[in-house]
C-alpha positions in Angstrom: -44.3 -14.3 -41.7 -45.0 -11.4 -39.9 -42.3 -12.5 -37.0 -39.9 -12.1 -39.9 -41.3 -8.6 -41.5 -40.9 -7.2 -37.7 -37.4 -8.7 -37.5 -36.0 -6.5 -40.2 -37.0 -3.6 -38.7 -36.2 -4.3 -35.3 -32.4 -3.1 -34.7 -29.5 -5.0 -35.7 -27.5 -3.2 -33.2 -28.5 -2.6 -29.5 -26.6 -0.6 -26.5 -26.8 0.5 -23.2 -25.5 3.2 -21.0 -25.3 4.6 -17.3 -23.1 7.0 -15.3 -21.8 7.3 -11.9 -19.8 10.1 -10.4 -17.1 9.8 -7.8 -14.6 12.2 -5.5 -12.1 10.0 -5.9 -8.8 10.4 -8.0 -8.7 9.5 -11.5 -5.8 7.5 -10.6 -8.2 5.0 -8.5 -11.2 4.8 -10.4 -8.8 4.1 -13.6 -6.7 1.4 -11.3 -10.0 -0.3 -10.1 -11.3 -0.9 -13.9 -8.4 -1.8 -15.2 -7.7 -4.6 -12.8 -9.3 -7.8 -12.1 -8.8 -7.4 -8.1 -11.8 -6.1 -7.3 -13.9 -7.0 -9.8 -16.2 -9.1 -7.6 -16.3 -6.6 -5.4 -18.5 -4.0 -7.8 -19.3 -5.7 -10.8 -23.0 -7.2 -11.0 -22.6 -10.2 -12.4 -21.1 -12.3 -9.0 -24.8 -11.1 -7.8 -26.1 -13.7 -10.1 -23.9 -16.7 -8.4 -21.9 -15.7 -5.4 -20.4 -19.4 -6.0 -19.5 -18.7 -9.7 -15.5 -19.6 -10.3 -13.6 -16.9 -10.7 -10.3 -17.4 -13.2 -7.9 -14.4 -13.9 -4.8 -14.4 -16.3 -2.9 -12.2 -18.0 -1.2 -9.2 -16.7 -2.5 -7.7 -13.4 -3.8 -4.4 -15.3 -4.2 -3.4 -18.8 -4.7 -4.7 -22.4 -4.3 -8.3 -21.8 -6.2 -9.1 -18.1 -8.4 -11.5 -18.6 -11.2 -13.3 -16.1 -13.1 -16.0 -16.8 -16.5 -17.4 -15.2 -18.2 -20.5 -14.3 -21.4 -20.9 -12.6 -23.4 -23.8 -12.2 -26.5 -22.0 -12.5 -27.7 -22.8 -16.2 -28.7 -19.2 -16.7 -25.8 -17.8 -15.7 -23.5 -20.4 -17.2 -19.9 -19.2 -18.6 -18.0 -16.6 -20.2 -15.1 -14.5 -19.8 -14.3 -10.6 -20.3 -10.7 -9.6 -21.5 -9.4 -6.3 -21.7 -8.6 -4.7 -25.2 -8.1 -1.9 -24.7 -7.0 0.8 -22.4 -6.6 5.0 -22.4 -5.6 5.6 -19.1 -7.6 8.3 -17.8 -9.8 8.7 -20.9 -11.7 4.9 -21.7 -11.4 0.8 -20.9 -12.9 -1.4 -23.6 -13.6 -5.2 -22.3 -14.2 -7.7 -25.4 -17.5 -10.2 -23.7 -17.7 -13.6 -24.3 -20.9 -14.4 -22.5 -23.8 -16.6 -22.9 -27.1 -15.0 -24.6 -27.6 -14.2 -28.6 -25.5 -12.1 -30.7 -21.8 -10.9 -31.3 -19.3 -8.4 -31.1 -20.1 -8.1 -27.4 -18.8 -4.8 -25.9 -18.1 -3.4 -22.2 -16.6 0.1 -22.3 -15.9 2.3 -19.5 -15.2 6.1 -20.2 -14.2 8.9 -17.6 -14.6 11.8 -17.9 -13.2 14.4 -15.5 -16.3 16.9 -13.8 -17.5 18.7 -11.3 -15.9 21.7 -9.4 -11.7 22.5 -10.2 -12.4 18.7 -12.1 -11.8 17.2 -9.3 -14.2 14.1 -9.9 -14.8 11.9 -12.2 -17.8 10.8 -14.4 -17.8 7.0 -15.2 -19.9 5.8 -18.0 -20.4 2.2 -18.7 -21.9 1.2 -21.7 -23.0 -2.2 -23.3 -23.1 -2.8 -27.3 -24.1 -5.8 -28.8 -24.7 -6.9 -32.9 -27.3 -9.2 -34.2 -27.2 -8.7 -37.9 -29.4 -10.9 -39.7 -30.1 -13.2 -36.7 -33.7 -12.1 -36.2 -34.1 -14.0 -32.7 -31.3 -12.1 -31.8 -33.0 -8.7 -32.7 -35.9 -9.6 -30.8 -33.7 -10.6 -28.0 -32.1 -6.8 -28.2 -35.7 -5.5 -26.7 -34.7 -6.6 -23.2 -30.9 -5.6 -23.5 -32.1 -2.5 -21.5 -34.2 -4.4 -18.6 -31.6 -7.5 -18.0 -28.1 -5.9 -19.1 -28.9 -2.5 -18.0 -30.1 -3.3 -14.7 -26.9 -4.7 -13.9 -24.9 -2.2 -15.0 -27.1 0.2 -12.7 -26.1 -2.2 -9.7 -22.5 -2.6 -10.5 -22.2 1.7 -10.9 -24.2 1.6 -7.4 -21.5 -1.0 -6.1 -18.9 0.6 -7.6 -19.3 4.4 -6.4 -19.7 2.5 -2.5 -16.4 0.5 -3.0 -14.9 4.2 -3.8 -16.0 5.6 -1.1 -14.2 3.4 1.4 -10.7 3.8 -0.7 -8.9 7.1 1.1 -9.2 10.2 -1.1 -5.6 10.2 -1.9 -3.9 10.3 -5.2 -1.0 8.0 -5.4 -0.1 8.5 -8.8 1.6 11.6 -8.2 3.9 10.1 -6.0 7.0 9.1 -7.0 8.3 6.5 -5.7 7.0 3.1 -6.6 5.1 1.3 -4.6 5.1 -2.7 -3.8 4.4 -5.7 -1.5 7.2 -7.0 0.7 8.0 -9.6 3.2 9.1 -8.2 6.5 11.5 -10.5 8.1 10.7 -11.3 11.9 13.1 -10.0 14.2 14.1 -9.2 17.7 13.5 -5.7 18.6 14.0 -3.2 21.5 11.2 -0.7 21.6 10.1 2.5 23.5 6.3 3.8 23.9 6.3 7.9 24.0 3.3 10.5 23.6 3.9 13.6 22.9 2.4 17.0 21.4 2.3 17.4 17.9 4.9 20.1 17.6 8.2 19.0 15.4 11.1 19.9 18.9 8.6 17.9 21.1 8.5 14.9 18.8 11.7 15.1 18.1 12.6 15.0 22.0 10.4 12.3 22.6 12.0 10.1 20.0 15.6 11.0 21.0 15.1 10.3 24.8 13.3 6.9 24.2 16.3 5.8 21.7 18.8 7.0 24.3 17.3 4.3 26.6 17.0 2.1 23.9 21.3 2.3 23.7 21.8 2.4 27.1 20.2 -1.6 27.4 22.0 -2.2 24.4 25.0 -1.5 25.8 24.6 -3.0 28.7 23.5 -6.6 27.0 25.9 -6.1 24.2 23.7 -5.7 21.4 24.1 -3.9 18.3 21.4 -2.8 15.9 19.7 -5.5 13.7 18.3 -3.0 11.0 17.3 0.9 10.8 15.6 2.8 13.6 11.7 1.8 13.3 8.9 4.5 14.3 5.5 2.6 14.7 2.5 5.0 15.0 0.2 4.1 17.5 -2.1 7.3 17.3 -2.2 10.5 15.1 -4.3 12.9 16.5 -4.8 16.2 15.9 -3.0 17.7 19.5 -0.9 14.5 20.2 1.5 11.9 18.9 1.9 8.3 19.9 4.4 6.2 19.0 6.8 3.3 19.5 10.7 4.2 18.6 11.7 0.2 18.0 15.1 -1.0 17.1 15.5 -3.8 15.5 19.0 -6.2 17.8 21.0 -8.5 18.0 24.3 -9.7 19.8 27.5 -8.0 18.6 29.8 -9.6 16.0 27.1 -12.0 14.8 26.1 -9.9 11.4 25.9 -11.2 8.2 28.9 -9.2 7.1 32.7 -10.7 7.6 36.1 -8.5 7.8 36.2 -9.6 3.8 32.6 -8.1 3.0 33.1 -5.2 5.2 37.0 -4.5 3.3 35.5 -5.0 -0.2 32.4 -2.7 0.7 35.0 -0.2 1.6 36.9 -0.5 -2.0 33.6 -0.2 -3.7 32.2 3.0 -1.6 34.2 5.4 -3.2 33.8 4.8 -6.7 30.1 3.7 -5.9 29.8 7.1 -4.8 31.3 9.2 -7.3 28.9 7.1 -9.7 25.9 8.3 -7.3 27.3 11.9 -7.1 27.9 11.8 -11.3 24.2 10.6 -12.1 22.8 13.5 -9.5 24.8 15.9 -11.0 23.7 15.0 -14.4 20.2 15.2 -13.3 20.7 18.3 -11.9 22.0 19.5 -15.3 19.1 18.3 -17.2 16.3 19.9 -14.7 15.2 16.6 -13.7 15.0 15.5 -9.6 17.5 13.0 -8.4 16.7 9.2 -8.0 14.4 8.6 -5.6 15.8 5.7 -2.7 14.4 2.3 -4.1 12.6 -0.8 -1.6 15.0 -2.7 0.1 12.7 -5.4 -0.5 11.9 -7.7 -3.2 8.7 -7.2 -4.0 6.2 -10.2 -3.7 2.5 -10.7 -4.7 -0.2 -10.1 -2.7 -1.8 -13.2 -3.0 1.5 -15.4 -2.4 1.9 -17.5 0.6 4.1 -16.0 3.1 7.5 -18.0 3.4 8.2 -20.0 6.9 9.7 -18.3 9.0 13.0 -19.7 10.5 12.8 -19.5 14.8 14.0 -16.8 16.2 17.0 -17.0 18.6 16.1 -15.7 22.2 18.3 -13.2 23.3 19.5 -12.9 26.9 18.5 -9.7 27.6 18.1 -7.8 30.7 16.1 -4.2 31.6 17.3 -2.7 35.0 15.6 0.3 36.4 12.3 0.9 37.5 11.7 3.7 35.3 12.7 2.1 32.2 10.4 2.6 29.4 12.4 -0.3 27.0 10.7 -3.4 26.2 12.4 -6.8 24.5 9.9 -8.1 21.8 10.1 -10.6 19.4 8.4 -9.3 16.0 6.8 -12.3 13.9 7.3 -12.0 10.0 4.3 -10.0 8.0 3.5 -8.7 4.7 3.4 -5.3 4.0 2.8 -2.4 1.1 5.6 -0.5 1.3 6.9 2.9 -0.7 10.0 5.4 0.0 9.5 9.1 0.6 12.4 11.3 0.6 11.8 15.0 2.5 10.6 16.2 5.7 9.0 14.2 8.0 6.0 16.2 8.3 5.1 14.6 5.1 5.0 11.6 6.2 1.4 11.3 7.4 0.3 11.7 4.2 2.4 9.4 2.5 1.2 6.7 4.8 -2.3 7.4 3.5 -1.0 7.0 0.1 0.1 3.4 0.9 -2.8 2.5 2.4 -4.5 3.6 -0.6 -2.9 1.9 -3.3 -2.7 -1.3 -1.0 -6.6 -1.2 -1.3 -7.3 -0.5 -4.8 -5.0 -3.6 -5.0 -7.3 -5.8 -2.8 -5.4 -5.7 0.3 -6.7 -4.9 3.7 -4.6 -3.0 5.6 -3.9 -4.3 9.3 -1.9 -3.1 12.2 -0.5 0.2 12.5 1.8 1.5 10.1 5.5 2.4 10.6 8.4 3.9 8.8 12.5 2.7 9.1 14.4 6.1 9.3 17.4 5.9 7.3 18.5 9.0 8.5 19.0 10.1 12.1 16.4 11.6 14.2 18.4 15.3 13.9 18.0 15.2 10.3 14.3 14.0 10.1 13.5 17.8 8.5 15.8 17.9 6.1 15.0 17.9 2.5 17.0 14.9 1.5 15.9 12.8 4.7 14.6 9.5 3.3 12.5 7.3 4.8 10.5 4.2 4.2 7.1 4.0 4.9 5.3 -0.1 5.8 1.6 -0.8 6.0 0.9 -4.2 6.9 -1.9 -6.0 5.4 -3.9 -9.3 6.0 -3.1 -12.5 4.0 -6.2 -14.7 3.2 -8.3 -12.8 5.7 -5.4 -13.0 8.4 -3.7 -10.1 10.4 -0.1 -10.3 10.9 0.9 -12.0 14.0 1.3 -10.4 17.4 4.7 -9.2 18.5 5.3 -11.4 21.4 6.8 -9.3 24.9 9.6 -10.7 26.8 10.0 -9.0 29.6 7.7 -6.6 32.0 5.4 -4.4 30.8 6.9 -1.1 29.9 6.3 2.3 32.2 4.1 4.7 30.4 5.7 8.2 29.4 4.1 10.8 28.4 6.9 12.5 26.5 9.9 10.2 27.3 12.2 10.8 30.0 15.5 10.8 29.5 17.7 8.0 31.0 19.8 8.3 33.9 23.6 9.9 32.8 26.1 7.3 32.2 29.6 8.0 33.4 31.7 10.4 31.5 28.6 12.2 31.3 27.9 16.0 32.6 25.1 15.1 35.3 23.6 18.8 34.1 23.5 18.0 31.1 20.0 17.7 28.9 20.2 14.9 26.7 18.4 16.0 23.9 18.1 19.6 23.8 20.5 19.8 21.1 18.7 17.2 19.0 15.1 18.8 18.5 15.7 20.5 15.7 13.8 17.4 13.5 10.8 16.0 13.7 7.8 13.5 12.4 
């Protein structure tokens, strides 16, 4: 009798709460919770079982993700958390469906912005749980705060860590979109340059490696493959390395017939009075022109990475001692990919904003990153340059493959040298003087 008398006054209602703060966008912290990819990286409860099955359906993010659980350990046994709902920037509500007494089973996650110009944000997790008239259940609620609330205290702890190892950069704000891509292998030229980190001296350090780039493609009868590739090998804060790649192959073997080439030449006009129309129109209504979209289709990151067919050897051959070109052969990867359209001084950052949404996302970046120029390397500062910009990641725990070389190793240049003058050529002349007005 008197179990029963302390029952009814013992809560039918318990919760718990804790906070974390983090320096990291709101953009992150709100893509983290909202998003089964990482969930077993922060939350507590894969402490319990590190073996547990892991199930997740549903949309990638928001109201409708769901995960479900299944341990063999008898205490931990089975359940699943859905999302129900979802504020972006403001709360997350997961509905619970675990094992222990009572119903109505709440997770909820509110941010808050804080701290100095708001720059971080507050996350608060809290736990609520009803009992009603089940009485064991009420007793049960007096250790909601020891067994529920420790882990939440764990998961915050695991969660601020995982934050601190995303880059501080905020995505969002970008805006282009963003995506995973197959890379297609392919056989490349490339040329290995260092040079200062001013915009004429990259700029001339590009130009003269591509010049010797199209000197062996001229002499082998190559044409280009693809867009001009620039792989950065080191970004420090006096000096610039880099590879300037193009991606080859032997002349008149392109996709592309006579036929395609006529009927792409019908369609340009009217393909670009439709460009110029929707650009002016934009212009009229204050808005920005569309950004350049991925020339990819974008895959998941998770999805197995399609056989490659072999790659045909070219017959390629590098004269001169001083040659800085290489032939590789580039094996097929998966990459997070975005377009950025401006200078190219921007576009260090904009690789940190890939890299950033590629590991909110799960993936772990691999490799150096690299950006095809769709412009050329005069025009790299101007406003409408456009660019896009490749990180590659691992798949199941495995780095892209190693480009494999073909020929000698190449001479090492500080700031490229430009190739000797071809005929028809001014011997005085400097070959890229005239070209340095761009840069990365």
């Amino acid at each position: 009798m008197l179990f029963v008398v302390i029952g009814l006054f013992l809560p039918a209602s318990r919760s718990v709460s804790h906070s974390v703060e983090t320096n990291r966008p709101m953009s992150t912290v709100d893509d983290v919770l909202a998003s089964f990819t990482r969930f077993k990286d922060w939350n507590a409860l894969i402490n319990h079982d590190p073996r547990m099955q892991l199930t997740i359906s549903g949309p990638e993010k928001g109201v409708g993700a769901k995960l479900n659980y299944a341990s063999n350990d008898r205490v931990v046994g089975a359940g699943s958390w859905e999302l129900v709902e979802a504020i972006p920037g403001e709360r997350l509500v997961y509905a619970l469906d675990v094992p222990g007494r009572g119903e109505n089973k709440k997770m909820t996650f509110t941010l808050e912005r804080t701290g100095q110009r708001n720059q971080n944000v507050k996350i608060t997790q809290r736990y609520t749980v009803d009992y009603g008239w089940d009485l064991l259940g009420r007793f049960a609620g007096l250790y909601v705060t020891d067994s529920i609330g420790d882990d939440i205290k764990r998961g915050l702890g695991k969660f601020s860590n995982l934050m601190a190892t995303i880059p501080r950069f905020d995505y969002s704000q970008h805006p282009a979109e963003f995506a995973f891509v197959d890379v297609p292998a392919a056989n490349v030229l490339s040329a290995t340059a260092t040079a200062k980190r001013s915009n004429d001296d990259i700029a001339l350090a590009m130009t003269n490696q591509l010049k010797w780039i199209e000197q062996v493609m001229e002499k082998n009868k190559l044409e280009p493959a693809g867009p001009l590739r620039i792989i950065t090998n080191e970004f420090g804060s006096d000096a610039y390395g880099f590879d300037v790649v193009m991606p080859v192959r032997k002349q008149g073997t392109g996709p592309a017939d006579e036929a395609a080439d006529a009927a792409a030449a019908d369609e340009a006009p009217a393909a670009d009075a439709v460009a110029a129309e929707g650009e002016a129109d934009a212009a009229a209504e204050g808005e920005e022109a569309p950004v350049a979209k991925i020339a990819q289709e974008a895959v998941a990151l998770g999805a197995p990475v399609p056989a490659a067919e072999p790659l045909e050897t070219l017959d390629i051959t590098i004269e001169g001692d001083k040659n800085p070109v290489v032939y590789l052969q580039v094996p097929h990867m998966r990459a997070a990919v975005t377009t950025y359209t401006g200078p190219s001084p921007g576009l260090p950052r904009v690789r940190d904003l890939v890299r950033a949404w590629a590991m909110v996302r799960g993936a772990e970046t691999a490799d150096r990153p690299f950006e095809d120029y769709r412009i050329d390397i005069k025009n790299m500062l101007a406003e409408d340059a456009e660019f896009q910009v490749y990180w590659p990641v691992k798949v199941n725990g495995e780095a892209p493959a190693e480009p494999v070389q073909l020929v000698p190793e190449p001479v090492a240049e500080e700031e490229g040298t430009p190739p000797p003058a071809t005929e028809g050529e001014a011997a005085a002349e400097a070959p890229a003087e005239a070209e340095t007005e761009s840069a990365e």
